[in-house]
C-alpha positions as CSV (number, residue, x, y, z in Angstrom):
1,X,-5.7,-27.4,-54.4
2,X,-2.5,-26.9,-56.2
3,X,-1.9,-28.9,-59.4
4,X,1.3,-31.4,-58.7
5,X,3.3,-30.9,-61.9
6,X,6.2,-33.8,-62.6
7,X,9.2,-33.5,-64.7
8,X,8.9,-35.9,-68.0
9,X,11.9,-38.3,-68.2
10,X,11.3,-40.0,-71.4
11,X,13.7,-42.8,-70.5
12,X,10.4,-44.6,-68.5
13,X,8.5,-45.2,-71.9
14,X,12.0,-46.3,-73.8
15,X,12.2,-49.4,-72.4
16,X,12.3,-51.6,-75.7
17,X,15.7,-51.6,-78.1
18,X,12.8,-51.5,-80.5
19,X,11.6,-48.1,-79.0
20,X,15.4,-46.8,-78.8
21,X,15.9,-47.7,-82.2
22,X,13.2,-45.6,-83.6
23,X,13.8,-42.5,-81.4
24,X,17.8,-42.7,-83.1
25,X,16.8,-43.3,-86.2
26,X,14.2,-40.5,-86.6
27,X,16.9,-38.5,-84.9
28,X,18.9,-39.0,-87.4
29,X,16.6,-38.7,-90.5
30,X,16.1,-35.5,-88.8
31,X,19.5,-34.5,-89.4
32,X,19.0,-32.3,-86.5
33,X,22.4,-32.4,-84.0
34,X,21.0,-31.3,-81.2
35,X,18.1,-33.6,-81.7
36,X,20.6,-36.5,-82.6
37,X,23.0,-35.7,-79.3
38,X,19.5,-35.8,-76.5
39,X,18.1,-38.9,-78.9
40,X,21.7,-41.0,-78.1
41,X,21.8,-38.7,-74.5
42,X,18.1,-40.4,-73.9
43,X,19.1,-44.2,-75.0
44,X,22.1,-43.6,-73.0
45,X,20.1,-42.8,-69.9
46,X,17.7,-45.8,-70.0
47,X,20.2,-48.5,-70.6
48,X,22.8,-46.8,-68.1
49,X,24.9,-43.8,-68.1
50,X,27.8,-45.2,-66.6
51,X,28.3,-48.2,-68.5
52,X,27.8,-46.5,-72.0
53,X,30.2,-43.7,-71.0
54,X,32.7,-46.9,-70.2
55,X,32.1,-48.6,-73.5
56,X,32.2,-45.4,-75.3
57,X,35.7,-44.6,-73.7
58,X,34.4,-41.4,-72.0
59,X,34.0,-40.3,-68.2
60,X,30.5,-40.3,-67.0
61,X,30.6,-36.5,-66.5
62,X,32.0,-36.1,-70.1
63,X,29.0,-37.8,-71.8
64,X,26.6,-36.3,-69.8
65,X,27.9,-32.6,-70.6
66,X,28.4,-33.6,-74.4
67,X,24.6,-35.2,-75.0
68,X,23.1,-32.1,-72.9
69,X,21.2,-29.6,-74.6
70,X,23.6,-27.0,-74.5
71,X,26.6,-29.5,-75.9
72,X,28.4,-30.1,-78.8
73,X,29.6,-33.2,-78.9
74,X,32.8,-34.6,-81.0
75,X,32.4,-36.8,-84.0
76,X,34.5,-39.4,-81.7
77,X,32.4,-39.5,-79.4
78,X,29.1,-39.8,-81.5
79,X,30.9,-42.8,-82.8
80,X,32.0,-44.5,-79.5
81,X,28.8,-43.8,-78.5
82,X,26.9,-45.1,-81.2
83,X,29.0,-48.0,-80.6
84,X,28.5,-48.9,-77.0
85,X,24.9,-48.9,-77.8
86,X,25.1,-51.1,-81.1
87,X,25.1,-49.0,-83.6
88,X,27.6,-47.6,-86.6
89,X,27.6,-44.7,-87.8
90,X,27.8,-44.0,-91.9
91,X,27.1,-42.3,-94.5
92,X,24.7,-42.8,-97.4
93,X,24.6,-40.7,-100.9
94,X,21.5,-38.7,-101.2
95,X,19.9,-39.3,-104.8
96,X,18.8,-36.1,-106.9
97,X,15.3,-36.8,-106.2
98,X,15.6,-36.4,-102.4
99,X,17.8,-33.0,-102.7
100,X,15.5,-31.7,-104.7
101,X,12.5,-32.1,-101.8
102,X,15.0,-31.0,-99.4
103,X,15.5,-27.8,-101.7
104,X,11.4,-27.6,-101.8
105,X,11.0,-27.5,-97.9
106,X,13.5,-24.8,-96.8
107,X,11.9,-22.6,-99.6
């Protein structure tokens, strides 16, 4: 008997904005883009494709392509999607203390 193998579509266990939060924020602690671009494309999905892409002032189609694995999306819109799902992007000053275990890890 063959084994029935399902895709994973992580939007079924993000059902919380407590669970979305964390999965953005350890995106972005990750500093990773691609991981940040599926972390917002993943929140995107589970609250609703179409209606971020409308609050983010983008076209369904345009977000999906930007947030998919193989996209780059702009800083705009990273922002207005950030935005339509209540967050805002900034930028924080990394002390000496944290460079220097940054500098430790990529040796």
């Amino acid at each position: 008997m063959a084994l029935e193998i399902i895709p994973f579509d992580a939007t079924e266990f993000l059902d919380t904005e407590e669970s979305q939060t964390h999965l953005i924020e350890d995106a972005f602690e990750s500093g990773d883009a691609g991981y940040i671009a599926h972390a917002l494309g993943v929140v995107a999905k589970a609250r609703g494709m179409s209606q971020v892409a409308r609050d983010a002032g983008v076209t369904r189609e345009a977000l999906y392509k930007s947030l998919s694995e193989k996209g780059d999306p702009k800083l705009s819109t990273l922002i207005g999607v950030a935005a339509a799902l209540g967050y805002k992007l900034t930028a924080t000053r990394v002390g000496d203390s944290a460079m220097r275990e940054d500098e430790r890890r990529s040796a």
